[in-house]
N, C-alpha and C positions, 0 to 999 in steps of 0.2 A: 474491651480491647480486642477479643478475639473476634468477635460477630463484626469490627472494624474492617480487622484482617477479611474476611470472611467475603466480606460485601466490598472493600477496594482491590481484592484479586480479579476478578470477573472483568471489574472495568478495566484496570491496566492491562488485563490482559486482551483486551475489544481495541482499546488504544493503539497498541502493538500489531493486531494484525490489520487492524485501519490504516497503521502507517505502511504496511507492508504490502498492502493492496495500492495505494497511491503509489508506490516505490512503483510496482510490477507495470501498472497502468503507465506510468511515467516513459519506463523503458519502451513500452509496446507502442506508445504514440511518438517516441523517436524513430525506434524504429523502422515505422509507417511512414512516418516524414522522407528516412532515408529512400527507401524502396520507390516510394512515389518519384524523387527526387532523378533515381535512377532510371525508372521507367520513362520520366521526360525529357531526359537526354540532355 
């Protein structure tokens, strides 16, 4: 049970900032869209 624990900590925790990098990337390619957006008048 422990070495379970052990070995599904790592992954949820890779999951977690995997989702958190798509989050960021998500923001930063809006944002780019906006800017561009702005730049073209």
């Amino acid at each position: 049970m422990l070495f379970i624990q052990m070995l599904s900590s790592p992954i949820g925790h890779l999951q977690n900032r995997n989702h958190f990098l798509s989050v960021l990337v998500g923001k930063w390619w809006e944002l780019t869209e906006m800017m561009v957006d702005i730049l073209q008048g």
